[in-house]
N, CA, C and O atoms as a GROMACS GRO file, in nm:
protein
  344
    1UNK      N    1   3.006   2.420   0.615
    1UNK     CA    2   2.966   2.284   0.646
    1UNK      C    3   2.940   2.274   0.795
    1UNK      O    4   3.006   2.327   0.883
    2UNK      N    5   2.832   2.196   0.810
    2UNK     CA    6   2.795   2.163   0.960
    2UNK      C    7   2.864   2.061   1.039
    2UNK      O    8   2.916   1.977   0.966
    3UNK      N    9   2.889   2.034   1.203
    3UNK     CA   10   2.979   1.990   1.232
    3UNK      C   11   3.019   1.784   1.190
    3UNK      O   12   3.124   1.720   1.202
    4UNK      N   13   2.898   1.746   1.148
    4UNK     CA   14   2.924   1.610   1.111
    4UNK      C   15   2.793   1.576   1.008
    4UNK      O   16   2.682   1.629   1.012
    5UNK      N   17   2.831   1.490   0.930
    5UNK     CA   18   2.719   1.473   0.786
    5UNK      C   19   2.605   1.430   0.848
    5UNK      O   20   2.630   1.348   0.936
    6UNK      N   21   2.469   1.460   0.832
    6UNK     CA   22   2.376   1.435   0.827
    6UNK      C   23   2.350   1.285   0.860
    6UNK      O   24   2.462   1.236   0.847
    7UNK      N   25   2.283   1.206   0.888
    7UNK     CA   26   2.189   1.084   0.867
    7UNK      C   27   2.112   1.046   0.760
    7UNK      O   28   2.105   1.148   0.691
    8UNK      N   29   2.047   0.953   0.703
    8UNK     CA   30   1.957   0.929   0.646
    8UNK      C   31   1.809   1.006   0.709
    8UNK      O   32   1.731   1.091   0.668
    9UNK      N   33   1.822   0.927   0.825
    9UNK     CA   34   1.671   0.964   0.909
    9UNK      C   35   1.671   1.121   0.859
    9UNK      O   36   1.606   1.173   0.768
   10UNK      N   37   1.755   1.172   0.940
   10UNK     CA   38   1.776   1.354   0.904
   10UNK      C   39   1.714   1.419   0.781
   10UNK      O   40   1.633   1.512   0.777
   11UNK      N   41   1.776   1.343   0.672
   11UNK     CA   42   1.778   1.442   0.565
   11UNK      C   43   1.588   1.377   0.526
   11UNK      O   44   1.518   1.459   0.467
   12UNK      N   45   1.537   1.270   0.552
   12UNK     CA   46   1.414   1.244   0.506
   12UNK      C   47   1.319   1.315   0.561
   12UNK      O   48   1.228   1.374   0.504
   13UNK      N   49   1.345   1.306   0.691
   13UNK     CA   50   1.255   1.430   0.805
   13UNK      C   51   1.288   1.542   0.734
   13UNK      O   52   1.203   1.630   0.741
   14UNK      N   53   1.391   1.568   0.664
   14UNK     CA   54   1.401   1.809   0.629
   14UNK      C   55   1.354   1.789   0.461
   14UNK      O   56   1.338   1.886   0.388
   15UNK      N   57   1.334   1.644   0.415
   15UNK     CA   58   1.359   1.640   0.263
   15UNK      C   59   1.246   1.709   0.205
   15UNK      O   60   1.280   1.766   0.101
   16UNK      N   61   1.121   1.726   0.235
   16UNK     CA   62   0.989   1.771   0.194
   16UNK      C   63   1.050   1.955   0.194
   16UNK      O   64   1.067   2.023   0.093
   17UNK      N   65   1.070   1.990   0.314
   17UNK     CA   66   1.128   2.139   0.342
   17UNK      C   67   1.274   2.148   0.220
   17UNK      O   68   1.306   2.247   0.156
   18UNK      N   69   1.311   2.072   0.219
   18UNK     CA   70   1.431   2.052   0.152
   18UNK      C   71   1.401   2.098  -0.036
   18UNK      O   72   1.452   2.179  -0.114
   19UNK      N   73   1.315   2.016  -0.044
   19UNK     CA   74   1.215   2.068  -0.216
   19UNK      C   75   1.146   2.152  -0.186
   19UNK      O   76   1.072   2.154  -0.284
   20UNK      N   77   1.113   2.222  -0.126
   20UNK     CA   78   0.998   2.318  -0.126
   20UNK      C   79   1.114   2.440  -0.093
   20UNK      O   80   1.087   2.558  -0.116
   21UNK      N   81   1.195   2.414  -0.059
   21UNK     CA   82   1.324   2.569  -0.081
   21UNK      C   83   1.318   2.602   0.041
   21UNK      O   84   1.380   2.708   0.046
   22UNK      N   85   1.280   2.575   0.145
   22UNK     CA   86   1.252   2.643   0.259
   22UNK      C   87   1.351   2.627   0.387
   22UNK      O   88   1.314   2.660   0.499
   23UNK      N   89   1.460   2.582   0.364
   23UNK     CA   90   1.576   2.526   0.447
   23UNK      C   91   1.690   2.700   0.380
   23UNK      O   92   1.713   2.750   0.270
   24UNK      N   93   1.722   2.727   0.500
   24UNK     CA   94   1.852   2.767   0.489
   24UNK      C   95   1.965   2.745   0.421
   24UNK      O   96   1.977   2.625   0.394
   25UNK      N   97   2.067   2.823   0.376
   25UNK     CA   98   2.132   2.782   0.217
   25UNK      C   99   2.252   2.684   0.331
   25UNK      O  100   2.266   2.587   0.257
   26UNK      N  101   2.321   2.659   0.429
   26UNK     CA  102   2.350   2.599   0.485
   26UNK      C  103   2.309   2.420   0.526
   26UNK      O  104   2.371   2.314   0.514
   27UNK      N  105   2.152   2.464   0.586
   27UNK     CA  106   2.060   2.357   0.527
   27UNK      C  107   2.108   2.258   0.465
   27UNK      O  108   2.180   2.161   0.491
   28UNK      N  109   2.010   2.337   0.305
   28UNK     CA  110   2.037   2.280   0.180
   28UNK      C  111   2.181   2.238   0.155
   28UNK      O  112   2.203   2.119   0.130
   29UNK      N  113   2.260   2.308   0.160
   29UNK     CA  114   2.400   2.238   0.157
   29UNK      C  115   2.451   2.069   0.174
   29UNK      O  116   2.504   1.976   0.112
   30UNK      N  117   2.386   2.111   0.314
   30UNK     CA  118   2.414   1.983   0.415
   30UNK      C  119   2.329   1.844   0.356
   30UNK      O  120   2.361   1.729   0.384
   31UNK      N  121   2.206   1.888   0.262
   31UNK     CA  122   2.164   1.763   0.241
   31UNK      C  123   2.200   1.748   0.124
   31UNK      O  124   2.251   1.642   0.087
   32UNK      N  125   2.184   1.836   0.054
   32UNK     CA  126   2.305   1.807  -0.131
   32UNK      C  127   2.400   1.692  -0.094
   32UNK      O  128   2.386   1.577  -0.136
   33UNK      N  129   2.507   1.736  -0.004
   33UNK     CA  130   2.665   1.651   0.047
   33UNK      C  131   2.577   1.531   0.078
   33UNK      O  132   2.616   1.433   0.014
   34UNK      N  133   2.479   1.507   0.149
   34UNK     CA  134   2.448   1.371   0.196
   34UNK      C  135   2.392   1.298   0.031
   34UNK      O  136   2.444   1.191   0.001
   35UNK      N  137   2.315   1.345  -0.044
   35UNK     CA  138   2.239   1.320  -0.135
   35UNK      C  139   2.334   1.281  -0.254
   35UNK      O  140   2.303   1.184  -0.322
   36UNK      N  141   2.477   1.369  -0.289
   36UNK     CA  142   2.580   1.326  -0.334
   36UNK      C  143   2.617   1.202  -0.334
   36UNK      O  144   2.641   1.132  -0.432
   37UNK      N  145   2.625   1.157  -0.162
   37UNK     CA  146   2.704   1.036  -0.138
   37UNK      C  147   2.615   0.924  -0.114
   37UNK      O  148   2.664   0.814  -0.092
   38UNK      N  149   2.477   0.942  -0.115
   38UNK     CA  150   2.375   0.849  -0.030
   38UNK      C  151   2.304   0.819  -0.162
   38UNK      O  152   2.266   0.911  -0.234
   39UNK      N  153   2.288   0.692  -0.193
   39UNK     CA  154   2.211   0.666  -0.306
   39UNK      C  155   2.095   0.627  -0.306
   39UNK      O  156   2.022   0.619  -0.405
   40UNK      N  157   2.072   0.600  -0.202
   40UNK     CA  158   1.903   0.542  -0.119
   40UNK      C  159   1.828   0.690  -0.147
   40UNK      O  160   1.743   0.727  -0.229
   41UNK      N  161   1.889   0.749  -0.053
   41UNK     CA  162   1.834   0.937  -0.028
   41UNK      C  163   1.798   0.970  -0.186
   41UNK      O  164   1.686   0.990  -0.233
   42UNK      N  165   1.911   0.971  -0.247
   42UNK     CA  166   1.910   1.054  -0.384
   42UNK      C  167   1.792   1.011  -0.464
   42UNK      O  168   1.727   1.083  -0.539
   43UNK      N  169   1.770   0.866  -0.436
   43UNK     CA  170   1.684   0.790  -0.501
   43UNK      C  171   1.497   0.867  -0.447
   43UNK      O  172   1.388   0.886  -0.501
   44UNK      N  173   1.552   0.884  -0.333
   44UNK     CA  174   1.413   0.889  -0.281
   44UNK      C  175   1.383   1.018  -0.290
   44UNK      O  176   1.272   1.054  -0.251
   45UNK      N  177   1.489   1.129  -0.351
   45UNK     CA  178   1.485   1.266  -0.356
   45UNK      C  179   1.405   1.294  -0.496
   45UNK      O  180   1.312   1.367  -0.531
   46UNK      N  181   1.500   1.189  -0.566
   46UNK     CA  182   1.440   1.230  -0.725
   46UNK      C  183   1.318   1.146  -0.718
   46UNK      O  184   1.235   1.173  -0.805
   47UNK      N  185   1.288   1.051  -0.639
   47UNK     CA  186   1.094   1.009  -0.659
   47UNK      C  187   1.012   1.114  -0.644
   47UNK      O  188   0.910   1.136  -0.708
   48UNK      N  189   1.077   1.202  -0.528
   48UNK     CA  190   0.966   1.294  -0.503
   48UNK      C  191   0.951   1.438  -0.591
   48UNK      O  192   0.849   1.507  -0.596
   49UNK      N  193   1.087   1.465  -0.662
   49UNK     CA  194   1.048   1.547  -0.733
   49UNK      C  195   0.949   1.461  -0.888
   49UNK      O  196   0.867   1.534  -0.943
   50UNK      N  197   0.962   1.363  -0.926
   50UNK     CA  198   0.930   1.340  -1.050
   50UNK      C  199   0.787   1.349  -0.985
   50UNK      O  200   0.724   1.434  -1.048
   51UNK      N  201   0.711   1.296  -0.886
   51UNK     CA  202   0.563   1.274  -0.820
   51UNK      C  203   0.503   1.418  -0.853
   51UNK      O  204   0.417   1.446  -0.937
   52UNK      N  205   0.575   1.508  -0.759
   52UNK     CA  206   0.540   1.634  -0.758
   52UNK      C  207   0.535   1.667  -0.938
   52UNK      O  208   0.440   1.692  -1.012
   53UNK      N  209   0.624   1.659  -0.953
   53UNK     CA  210   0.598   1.688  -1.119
   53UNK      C  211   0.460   1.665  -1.192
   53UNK      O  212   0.370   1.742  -1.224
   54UNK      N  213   0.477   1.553  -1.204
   54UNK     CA  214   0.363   1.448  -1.246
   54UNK      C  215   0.232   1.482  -1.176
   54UNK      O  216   0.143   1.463  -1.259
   55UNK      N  217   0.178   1.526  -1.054
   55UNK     CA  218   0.128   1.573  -0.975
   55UNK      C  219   0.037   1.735  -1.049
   55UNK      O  220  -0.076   1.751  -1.094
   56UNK      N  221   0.168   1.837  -1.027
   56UNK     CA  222   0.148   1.923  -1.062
   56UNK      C  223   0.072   1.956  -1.274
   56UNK      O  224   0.016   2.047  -1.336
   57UNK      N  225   0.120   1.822  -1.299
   57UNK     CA  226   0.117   1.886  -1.466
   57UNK      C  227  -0.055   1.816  -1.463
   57UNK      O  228  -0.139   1.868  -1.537
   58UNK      N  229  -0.084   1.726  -1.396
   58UNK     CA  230  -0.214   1.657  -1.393
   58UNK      C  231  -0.324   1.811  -1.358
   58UNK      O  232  -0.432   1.844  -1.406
   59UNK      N  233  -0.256   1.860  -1.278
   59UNK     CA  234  -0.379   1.948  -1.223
   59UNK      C  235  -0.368   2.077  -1.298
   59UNK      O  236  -0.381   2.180  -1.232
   60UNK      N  237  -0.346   2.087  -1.423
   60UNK     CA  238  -0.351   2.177  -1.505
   60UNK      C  239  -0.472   2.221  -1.575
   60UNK      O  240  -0.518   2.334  -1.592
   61UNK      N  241  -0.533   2.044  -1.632
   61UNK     CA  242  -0.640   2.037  -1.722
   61UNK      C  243  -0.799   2.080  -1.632
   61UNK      O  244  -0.833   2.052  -1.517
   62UNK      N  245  -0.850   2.134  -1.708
   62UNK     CA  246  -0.978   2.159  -1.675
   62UNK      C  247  -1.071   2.014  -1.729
   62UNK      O  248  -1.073   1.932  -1.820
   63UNK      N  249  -1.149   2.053  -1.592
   63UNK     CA  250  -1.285   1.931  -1.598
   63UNK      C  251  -1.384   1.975  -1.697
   63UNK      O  252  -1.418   2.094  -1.699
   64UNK      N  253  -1.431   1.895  -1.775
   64UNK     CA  254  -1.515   1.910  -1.892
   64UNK      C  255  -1.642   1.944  -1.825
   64UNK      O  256  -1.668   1.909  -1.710
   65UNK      N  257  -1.730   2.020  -1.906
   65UNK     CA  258  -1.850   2.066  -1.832
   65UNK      C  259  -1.952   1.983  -1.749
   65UNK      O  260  -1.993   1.988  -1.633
   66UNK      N  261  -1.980   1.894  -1.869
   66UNK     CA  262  -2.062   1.768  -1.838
   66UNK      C  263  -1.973   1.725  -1.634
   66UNK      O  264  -2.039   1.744  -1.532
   67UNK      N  265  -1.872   1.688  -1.633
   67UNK     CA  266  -1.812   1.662  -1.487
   67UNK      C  267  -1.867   1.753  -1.415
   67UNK      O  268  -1.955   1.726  -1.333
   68UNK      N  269  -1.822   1.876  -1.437
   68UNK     CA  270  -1.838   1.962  -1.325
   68UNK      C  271  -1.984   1.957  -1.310
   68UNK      O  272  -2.017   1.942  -1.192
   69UNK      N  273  -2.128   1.968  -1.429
   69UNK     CA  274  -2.230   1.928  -1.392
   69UNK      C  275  -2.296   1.848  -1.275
   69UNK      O  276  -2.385   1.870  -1.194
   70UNK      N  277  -2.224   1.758  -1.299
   70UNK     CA  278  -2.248   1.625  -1.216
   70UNK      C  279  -2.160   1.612  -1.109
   70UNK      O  280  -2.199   1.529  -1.027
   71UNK      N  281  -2.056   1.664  -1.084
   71UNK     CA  282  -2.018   1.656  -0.964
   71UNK      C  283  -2.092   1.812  -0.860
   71UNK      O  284  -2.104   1.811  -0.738
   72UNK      N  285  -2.121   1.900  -0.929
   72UNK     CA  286  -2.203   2.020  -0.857
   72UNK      C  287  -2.343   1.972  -0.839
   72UNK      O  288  -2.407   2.056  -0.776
   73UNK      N  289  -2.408   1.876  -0.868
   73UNK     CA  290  -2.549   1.802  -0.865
   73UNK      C  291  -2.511   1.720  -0.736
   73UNK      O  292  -2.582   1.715  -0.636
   74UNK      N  293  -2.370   1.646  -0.754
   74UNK     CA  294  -2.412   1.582  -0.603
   74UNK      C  295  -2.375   1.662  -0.493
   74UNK      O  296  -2.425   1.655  -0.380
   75UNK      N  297  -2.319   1.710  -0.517
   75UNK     CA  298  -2.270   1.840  -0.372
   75UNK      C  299  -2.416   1.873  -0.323
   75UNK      O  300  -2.461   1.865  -0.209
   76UNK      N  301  -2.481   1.915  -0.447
   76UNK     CA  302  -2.616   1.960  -0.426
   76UNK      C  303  -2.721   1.868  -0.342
   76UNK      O  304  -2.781   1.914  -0.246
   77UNK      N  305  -2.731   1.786  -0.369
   77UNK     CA  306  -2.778   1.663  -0.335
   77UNK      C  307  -2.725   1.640  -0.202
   77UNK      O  308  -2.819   1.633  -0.123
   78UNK      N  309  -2.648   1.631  -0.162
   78UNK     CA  310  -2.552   1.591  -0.069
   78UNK      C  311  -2.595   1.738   0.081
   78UNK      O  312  -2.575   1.726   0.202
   79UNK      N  313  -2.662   1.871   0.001
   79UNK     CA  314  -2.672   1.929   0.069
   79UNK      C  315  -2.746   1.944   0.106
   79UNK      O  316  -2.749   2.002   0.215
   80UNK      N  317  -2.885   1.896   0.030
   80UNK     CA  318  -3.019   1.912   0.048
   80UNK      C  319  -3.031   1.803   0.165
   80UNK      O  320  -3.077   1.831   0.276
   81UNK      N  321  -2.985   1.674   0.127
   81UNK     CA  322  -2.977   1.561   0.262
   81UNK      C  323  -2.993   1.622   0.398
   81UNK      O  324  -3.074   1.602   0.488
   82UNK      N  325  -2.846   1.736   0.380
   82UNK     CA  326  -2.782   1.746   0.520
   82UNK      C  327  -2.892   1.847   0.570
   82UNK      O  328  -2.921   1.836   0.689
   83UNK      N  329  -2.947   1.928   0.511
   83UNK     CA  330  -3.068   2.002   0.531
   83UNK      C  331  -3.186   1.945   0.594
   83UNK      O  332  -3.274   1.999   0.662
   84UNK      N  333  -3.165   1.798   0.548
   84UNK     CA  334  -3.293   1.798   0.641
   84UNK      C  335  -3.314   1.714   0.699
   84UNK      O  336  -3.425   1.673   0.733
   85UNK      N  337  -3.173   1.654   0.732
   85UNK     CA  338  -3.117   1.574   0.893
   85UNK      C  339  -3.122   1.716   0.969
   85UNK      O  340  -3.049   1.713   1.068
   86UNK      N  341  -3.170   1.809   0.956
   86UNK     CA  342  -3.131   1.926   1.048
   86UNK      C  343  -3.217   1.948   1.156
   86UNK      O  344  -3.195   2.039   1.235
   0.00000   0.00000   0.00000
């Protein structure tokens, strides 16, 4: 344990590093104990994993052809423009 508990401010500034695993097992420790006792934090810990969740399962599905058609037509479009502002 580190020499005095964390803050709120603290653990929101490391909380992103904090889900993404990238904190030291000490770290992590230190914001678990706060997240334990802090119900604001905990609250705002588990929003961000359910987002990310929710997030991640969205970007699974593939775009139907017809989309990708039409969104590669305006790129296209979009490039020919810039072509010949040139």
């Amino acid at each position: 344990m580190s020499g005095r508990p964390l803050t709120c401010e603290e653990v929101i500034e490391q909380l992103f590093d904090y889900l993404d695993r990238e904190l030291d097992g000490q770290q992590a420790a230190d914001i678990e104990r706060h997240l334990h006792r802090c119900r604001d934090c905990f609250t705002r810990a588990e929003f961000e994993k359910r987002l990310r969740a929710r997030v991640a399962a969205t970007g699974t599905a593939e775009a139907p052809p017809r989309l990708r058609r039409r969104i590669r037509d305006l790129i296209d479009r979009f490039d020919d423009e810039d072509d010949a502002t040139r």
